[in-house]
N, C-alpha and C positions, 0 to 999 in steps of 0.2 A: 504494500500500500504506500504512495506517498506517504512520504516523512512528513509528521508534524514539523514544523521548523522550531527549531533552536533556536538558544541565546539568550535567554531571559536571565539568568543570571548575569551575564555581561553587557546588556543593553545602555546603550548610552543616551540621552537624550532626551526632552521633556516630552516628549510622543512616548519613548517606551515605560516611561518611571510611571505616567499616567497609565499606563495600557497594566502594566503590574498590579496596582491600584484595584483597579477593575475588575481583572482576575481572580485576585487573591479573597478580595473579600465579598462573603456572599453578599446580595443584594436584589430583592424581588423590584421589578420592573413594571413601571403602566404603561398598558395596552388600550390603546385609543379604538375610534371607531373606525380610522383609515382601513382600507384591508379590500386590495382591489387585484384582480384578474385580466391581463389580456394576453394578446399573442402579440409578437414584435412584430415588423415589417419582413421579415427575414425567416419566419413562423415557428421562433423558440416561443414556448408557454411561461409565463412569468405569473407567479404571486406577491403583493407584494403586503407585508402586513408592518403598520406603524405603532414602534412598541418604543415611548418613551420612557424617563428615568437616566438612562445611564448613556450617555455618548458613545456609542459604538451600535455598529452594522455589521450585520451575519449575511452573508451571503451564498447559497450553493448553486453549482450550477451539473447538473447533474444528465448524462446522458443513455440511450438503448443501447448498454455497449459492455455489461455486465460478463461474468463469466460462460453463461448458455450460451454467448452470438463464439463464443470459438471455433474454429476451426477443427474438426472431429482429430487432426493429425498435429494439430496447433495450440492442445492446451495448454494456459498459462497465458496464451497471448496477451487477453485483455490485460489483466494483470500487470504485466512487466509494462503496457503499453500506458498504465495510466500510471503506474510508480515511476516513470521515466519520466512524467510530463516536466518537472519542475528541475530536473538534472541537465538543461539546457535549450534555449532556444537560438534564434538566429541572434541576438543581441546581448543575450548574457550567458555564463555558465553555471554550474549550478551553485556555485562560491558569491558571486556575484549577486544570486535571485535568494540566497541566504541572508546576507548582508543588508539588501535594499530594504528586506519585509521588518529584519531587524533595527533598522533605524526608522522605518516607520511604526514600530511596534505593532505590524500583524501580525498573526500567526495564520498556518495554512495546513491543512491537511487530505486525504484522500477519504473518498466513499465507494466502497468496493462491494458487490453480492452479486447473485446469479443474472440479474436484470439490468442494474448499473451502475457505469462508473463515471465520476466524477470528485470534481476539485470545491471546498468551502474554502472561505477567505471569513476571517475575523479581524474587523479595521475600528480605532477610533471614526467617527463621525464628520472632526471637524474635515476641513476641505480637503487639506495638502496631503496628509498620511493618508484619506479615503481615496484622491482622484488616482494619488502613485500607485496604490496598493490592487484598485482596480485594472490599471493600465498594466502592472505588471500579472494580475491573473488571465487576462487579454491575451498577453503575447506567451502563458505559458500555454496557454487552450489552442493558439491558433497556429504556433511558430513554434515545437519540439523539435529536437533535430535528432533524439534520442542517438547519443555519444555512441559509439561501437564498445569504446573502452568500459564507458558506464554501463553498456548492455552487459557485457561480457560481467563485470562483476557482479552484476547485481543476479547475471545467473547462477554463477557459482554460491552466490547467498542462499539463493533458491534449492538450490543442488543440493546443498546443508542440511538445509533447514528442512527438506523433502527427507530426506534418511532419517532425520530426528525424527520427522513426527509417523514415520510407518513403522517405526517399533513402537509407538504408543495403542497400548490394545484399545483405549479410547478413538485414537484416528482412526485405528483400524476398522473396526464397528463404526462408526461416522461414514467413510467411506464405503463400506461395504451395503449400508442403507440406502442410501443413496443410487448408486448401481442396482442394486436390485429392487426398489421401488421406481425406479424412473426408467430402467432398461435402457434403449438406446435414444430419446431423449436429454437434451441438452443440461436438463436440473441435472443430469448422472453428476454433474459434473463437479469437484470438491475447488475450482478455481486456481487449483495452484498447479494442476501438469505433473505428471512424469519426468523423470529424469531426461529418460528420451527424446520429448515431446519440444522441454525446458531447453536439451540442449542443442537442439533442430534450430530452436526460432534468431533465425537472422535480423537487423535494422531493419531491411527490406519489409520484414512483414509487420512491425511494428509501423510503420513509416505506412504502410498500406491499410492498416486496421484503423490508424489515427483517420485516413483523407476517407475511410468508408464508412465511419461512425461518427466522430465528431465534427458535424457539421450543426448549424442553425437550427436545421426543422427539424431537428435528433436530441434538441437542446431542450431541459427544463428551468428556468432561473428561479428560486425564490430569496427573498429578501426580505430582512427583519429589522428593523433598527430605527434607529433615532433620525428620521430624515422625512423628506415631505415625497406625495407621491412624483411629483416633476423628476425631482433629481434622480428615485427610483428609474424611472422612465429612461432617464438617461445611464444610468448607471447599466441596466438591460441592453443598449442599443451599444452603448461602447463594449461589456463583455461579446457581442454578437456578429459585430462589425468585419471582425478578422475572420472570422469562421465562413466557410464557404456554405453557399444557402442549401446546396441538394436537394435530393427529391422531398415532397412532402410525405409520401408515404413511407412510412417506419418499417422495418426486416420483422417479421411475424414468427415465431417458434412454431412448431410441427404440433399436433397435439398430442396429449402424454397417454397414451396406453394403458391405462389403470392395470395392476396385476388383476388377477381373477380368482387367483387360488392363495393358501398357506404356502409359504416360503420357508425355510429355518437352514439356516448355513450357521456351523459350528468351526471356529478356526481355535485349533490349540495354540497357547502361546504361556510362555513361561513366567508372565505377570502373578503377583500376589493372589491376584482378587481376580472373578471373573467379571465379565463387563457385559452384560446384556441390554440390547437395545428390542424394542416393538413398533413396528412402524407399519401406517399406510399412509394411501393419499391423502391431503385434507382440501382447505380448501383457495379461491384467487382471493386478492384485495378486490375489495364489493361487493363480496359473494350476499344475499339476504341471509345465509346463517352463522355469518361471520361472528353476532353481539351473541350468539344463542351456544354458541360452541365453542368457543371461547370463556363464557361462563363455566360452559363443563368442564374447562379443562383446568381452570380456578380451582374447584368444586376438588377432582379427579386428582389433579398432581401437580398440576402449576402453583398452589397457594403455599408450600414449604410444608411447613410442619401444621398444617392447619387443614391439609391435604388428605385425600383419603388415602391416596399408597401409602403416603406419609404414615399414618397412621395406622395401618396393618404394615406393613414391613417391617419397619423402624419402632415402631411405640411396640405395638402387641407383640411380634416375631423377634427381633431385635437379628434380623438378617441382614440390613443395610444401616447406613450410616445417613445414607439422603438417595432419597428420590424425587425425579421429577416427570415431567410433558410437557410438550409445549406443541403448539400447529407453529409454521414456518407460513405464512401466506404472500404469494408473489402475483406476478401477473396472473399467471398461470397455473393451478392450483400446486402446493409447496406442500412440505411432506404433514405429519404429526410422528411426535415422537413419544417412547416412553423411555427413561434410561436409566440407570442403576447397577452399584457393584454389590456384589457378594461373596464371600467365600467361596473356592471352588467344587468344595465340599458339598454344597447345599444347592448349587449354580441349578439345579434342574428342579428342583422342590420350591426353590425362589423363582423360577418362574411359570411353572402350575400356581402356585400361589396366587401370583401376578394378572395371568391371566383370567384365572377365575371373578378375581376382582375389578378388571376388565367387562368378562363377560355380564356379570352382575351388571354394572353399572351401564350399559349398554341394553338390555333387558329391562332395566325399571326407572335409569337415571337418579336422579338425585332427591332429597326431599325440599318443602317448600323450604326448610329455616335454612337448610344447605344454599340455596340460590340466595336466598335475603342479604345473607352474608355472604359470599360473593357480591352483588350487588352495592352493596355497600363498601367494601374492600374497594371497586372498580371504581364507583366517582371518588371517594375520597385520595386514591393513589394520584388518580388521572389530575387533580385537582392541582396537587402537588407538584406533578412533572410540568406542569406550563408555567412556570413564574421564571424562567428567563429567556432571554434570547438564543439562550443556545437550543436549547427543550422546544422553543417555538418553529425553529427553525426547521429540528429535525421531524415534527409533525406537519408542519408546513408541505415539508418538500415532497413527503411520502403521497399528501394530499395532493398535491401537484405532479408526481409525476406518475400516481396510478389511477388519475381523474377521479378523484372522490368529492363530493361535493363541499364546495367553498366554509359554510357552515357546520361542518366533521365536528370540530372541534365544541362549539356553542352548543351543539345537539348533543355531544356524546351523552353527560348526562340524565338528559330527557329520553334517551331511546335505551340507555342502558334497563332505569325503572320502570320502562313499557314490556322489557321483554317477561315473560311469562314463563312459568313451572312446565307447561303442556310445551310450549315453544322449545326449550328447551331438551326437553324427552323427545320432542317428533323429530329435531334436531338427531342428535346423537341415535335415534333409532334407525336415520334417513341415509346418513352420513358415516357412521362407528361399525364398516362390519368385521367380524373377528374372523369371518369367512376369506378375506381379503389383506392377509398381514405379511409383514415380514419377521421374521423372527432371528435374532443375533445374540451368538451367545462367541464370546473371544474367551479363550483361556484354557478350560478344561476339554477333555475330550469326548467320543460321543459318550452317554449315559448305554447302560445295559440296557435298560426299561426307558419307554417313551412319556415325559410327563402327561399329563392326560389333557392339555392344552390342543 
């Protein structure tokens, strides 16, 4: 991923001693009624929401360009292509584009997942550190030249880092989910490549994935901060100006082959603990059972220790230490997970267990005081995460680039305490089949007797 940038400890200058300021200490932010939508000239989609209090501007700009758009023989590509953006352009190097943000006191970082990639910029407000700091996110989006030398290492980083993490029986299981829920669809994909793959990719194809995805009408911009819509306006027109406009219509994924049957791949590995995962498909960003399955999964194993696995595994059995679930929701529908370590002793009895309690809660759901609480849990967190600009920003963008309606945020609330006990249930009885899983167990090897899952 793009490096966050450096330097804060050696920043010099009253732009960065203020930007430190800022940083360091918390501060909840007012959110005006500004908060306006359009498309530029050039047909990037821009949000723009006016959040005073504190002199500084967040900005993302984020594009269709995520790990799925790889090339089936060229994973990793995106990747290395958007961690490269800021390691040089035609005008600076990557020493140079350190230093610049540094005396302006920005900070910059990457946004990497299956769908997209993209670059945030974090600026003071006032003019001079905001207009530079824009101009130079400009010419990293439009003018990479991605270095040979800097590919070359940042693949051997890659190459490292890829061996580290295939002895983690966690990756392993991660990855193995993954491939085997998504089959030859582009979600297979963990975004980081094969060694292979990693050591295939030339400038060439980075230089070619830049001119065939980051373009204008590929663009999403939002923006948060202490400024009036005008400037926003123009702020959108200068990040867009150097991007070439391309086609309007956006590269579409294939659609994803739901599995049909039980799946169960056992890989032994010499880890402590064994590492089991459960998975199927869930569901897109938009979906109508997005607020209703999501609650289940609060309810189920997302909530911690307040959890139901939580609470059979770990409280009554004292088999794990923690469990969870979570749904992944993307364009296109993203997986559901379940995950947890055990003893290797026990790895097959923990997950009959598992499933059972699975099974159960997919057969009858949850009770009414279960959801209440959940519900409750959901506006008071949600409440919480929007008191800054950075929190705004990242809900913002999500809103903006999987076209969720403008008002997501104002509504969550209200649509949270509309959803219902029955919603819910028809949910997870529509959606949760155990007929349809994967099942991942890393560590031990096969069982004599078959759990009764």
């Amino acid at each position: 991923m793009l490096n966050v940038m450096k330097g804060l400890r050696n920043l010099t200058g009253s732009y960065s001693r203020i930007l430190v300021i800022f940083v360091c200490c918390y501060s909840s932010v007012t959110h005006s009624q500004v908060r306006e939508q359009w498309v530029t000239d050039s047909g990037s989609k821009v949000i723009f929401i006016q959040s005073l209090g504190l002199p500084m501007v967040d900005v993302s700009v984020d594009f269709f360009a995520g790990a799925a758009f790889d090339p089936a023989d060229k994973q990793g590509l995106a990747r290395l292509t958007m961690q490269l953006l800021d390691k040089g352009t035609h005008q600076y190097d990557e020493f140079a584009i350190a230093e610049r943000l540094a005396t302006n006191g920005s900070q910059m970082s990457g946004n990497f997942d299956l769908d997209r990639s993209g670059v945030s910029l974090r600026s003071l407000s006032y003019d001079e550190p905001l207009t530079d700091s824009i101009s130079l996110l400009s010419e990293i989006l439009s003018n990479p030249v991605f270095p040979a030398e800097v590919l070359n290492r940042e693949k051997e980083v890659s190459i490292i880092s890829l061996r580290e993490r295939n002895t983690r029986p966690s990756s392993i299981a991660a990855k193995l989910m993954s491939e085997a829920l998504f089959g030859e669809h582009p979600y297979r994909s963990t975004g980081i490549g094969t060694e292979e793959t990693i050591e295939s990719l030339a400038r060439s194809d980075l230089v070619g994935f830049h001119q065939r995805f980051y373009r204008a009408s590929n663009a999403v911009i939002t923006i948060v901060g202490d400024l009036d819509e005008e400037r926003a306006r123009t702020i959108a027109e200068n990040i867009t100006n150097g991007l070439p406009k391309g086609s309007i219509e956006r590269e579409q994924l294939p659609d994803i082959m739901a599995i049909t049957e039980v799946q169960e791949l056992i890989i032994p590995h010499d880890s402590a603990q064994a590492h089991i995962r459960i998975g199927m498909v869930g569901f897109r960003r938009g979906d109508p059972d997005h607020l209703p399955l999501v609650l289940a999964n609060q309810i189920l194993g997302g909530g911690g220790m307040t959890s139901i696995l939580y609470d059979e595994l770990r409280e009554r059995r004292g088999m794990t230490y923690g469990v969870g679930s979570y749904f992944n929701p993307l364009k296109d529908p993203g997986a559901f997970v379940v995950a947890f370590q055990t003893r290797k002793d026990q790895a097959w009895e923990a997950l009959d267990v598992t499933l059972n309690i699975l099974r159960k809660f997919v057969e009858s759901g949850p009770d009414a005081e279960q959801v209440e609480r959940a519900k409750k849990y959901f506006v008071g967190a949600f409440a919480l995460n929007v008191d800054s600009n950075g929190e705004l920003l990242d809900y913002y963008s999500t809103i903006n680039f999987y076209d969720l309606p403008l008002d997501y945020i104002d509504s969550f609330s209200s649509r949270v305490e509309a959803v219902t006990l029955n919603q819910i249930r028809d949910a997870i009885s529509r959606r949760m089949s155990l007929d349809k899983v994967v099942r991942i167990i890393v560590g031990p090897e096969k069982p004599l007797t078959e759990p009764n899952g």
